[in-house]
C-alpha positions in Angstrom: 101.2 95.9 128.6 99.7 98.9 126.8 101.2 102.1 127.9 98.0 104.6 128.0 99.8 107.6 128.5 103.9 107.8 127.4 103.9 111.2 127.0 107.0 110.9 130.0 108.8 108.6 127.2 108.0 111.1 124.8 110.3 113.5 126.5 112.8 111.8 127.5 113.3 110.4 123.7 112.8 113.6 122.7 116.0 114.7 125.0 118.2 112.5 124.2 117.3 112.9 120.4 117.9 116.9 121.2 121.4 115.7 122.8 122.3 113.9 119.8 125.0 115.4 117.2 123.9 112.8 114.9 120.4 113.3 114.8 121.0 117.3 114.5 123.3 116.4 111.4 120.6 114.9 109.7 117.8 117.5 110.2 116.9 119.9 107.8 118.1 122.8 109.9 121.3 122.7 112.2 121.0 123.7 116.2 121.5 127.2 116.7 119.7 130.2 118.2 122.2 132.1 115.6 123.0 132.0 111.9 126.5 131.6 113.0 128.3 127.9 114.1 127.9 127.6 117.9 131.6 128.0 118.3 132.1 131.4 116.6 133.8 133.3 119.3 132.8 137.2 120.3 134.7 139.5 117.7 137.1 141.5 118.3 137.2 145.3 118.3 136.9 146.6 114.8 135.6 142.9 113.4 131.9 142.6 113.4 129.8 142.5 110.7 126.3 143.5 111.1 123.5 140.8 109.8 122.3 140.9 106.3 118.7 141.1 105.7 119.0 137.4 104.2 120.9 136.4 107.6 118.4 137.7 109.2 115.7 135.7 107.7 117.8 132.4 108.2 118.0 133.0 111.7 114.5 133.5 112.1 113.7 130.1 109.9 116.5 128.3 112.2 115.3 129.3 115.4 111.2 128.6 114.7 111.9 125.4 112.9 115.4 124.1 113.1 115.8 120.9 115.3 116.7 122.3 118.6 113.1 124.4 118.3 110.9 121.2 117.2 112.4 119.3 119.0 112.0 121.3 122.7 108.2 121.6 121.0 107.9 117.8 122.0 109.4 117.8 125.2 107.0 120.8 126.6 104.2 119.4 124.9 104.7 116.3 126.3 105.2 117.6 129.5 102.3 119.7 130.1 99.9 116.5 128.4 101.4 114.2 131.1 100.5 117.2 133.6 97.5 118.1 131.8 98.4 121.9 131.7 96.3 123.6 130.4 93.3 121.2 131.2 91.7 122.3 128.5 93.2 120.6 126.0 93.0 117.1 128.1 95.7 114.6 128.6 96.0 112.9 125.2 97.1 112.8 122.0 94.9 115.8 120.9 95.8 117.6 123.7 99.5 117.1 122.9 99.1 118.0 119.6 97.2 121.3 120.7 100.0 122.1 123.0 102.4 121.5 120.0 101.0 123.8 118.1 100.2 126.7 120.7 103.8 126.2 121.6 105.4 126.4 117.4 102.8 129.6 117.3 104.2 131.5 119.8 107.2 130.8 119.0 106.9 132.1 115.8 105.3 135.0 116.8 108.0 135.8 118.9 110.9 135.4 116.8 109.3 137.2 114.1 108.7 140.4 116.2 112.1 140.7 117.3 113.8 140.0 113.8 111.5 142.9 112.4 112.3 144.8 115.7 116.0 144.3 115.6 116.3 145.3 112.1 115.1 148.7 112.7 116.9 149.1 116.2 119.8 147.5 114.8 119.5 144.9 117.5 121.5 141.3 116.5 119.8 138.1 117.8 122.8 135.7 117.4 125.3 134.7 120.4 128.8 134.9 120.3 130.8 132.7 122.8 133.5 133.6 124.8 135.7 131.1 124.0 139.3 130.5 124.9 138.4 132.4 128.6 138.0 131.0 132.2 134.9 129.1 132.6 133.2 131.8 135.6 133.9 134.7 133.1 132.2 132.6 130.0 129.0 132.0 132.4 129.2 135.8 133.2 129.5 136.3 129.3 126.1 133.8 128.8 124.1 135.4 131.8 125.2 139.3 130.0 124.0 138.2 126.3 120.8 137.3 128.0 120.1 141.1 128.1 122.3 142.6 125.7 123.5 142.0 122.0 125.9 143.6 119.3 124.6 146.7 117.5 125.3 147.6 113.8 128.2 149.7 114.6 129.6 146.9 116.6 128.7 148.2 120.0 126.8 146.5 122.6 123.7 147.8 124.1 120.3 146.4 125.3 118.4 143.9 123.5 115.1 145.9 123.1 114.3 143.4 120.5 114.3 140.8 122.1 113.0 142.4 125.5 109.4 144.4 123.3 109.3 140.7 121.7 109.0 138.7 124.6 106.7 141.1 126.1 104.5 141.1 123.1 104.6 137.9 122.4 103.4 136.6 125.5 100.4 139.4 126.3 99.4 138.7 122.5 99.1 135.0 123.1 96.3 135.4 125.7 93.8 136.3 122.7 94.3 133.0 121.9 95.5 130.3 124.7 92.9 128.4 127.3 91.2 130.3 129.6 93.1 129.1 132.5 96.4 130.7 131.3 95.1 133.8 129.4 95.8 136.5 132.1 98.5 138.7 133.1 99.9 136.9 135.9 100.4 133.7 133.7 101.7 135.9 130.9 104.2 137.8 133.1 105.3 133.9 134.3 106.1 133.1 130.9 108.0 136.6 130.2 110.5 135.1 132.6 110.5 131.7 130.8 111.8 133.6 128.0 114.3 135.1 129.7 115.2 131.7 131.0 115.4 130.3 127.9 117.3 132.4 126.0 120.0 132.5 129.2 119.7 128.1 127.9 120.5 128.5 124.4 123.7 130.5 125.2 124.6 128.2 127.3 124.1 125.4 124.7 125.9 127.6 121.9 128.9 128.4 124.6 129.6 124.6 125.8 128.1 122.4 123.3 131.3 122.7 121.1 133.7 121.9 124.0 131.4 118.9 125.1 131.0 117.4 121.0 135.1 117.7 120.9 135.3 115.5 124.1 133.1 113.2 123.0 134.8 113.0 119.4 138.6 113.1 120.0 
């Protein structure tokens, strides 16, 4: 039987292949929301070291098109073409597409205003784990990095990078997203998405290291 619409199997594939330390080894750009590895824990007092301009620039790269990034692109955009959301773009494979590439736009957008942001407020967009503590205080520790980040003298502070790009971002995007989505209230929605998501990818970069090393004793 022909499946007309398997834009649900699209996602779920999509999942698992976002679950997958295999399939992550063999994309171009490893998971990560941070130039770091996943399991670099928080530095100590007297140990950070502020991002390069160059480290910069890979974390931007990683974060718009590493795996984890394309990869979520599928699973929205084959959400919202099963749901038809926006119903401008219809529900098939066009649609999907437009969705893809509304979503990889924004995106971009996004983390290139807070990586030009951060490196004049001297704002760091990677995540540091709390490794090696109690498992409420790392889930404090994610929830905290949500809303603030190491500065280039090694203190922490508010992510106003982050925070202006988000904001940006997501007003911006109404010049060009459907009519049905292109106002305020549906921008302010998706201000919180970010926040949401960005509270998801420290949760992946704090217990994805202790779930791979169960999995591979």
């Amino acid at each position: 039987m022909k499946v007309k619409r398997p834009y649900a199997a699209v996602c779920l594939v999509s999942a698992i292949l976002l679950s997958c330390p295999a399939a992550a080894q063999g994309a171009a750009f490893q998971p990560a929301q941070s130039t770091a590895d996943p399991a670099s824990a928080r530095p100590q007092p007297g140990e950070y070291q502020p991002l390069t301009p160059e480290e910069r620039f890979t974390w931007f790269v990683k974060s718009t098109v590493g795996f984890p990034s394309l990869a979520g692109g599928v699973i929205s955009s084959a959400w919202g073409t099963e749901f038809n959301s926006p119903r401008e773009y219809g529900p098939n494979w066009k649609g999907f597409a437009k969705r893809y590439g509304m979503r990889l736009t924004g995106v971009s957008v996004g983390n290139a205003l807070e990586a030009g942001l951060g490196a004049v407020l001297g704002d760091d967009p990677r995540y540091f784990s709390a490794q090696g503590r109690p498992f409420r205080q790392r889930v404090l520790h994610i929830v905290k990095f949500t809303f603030i980040t190491y500065k280039t003298d090694g203190s922490t502070g508010p992510n106003y990078s982050f925070y202006a790009a988000d904001v940006g971002n997501n007003f911006l995007s109404n010049l060009w997203r459907a009519p049905s989505e292109s106002d305020a209230q549906h921008a302010i929605v998706r201000i919180g998405e970010g926040f949401l998501g960005r509270m998801a990818s420290n949760a992946f970069n704090e217990f994805w290291p202790d779930v791979k090393r169960r999995l591979y004793k």
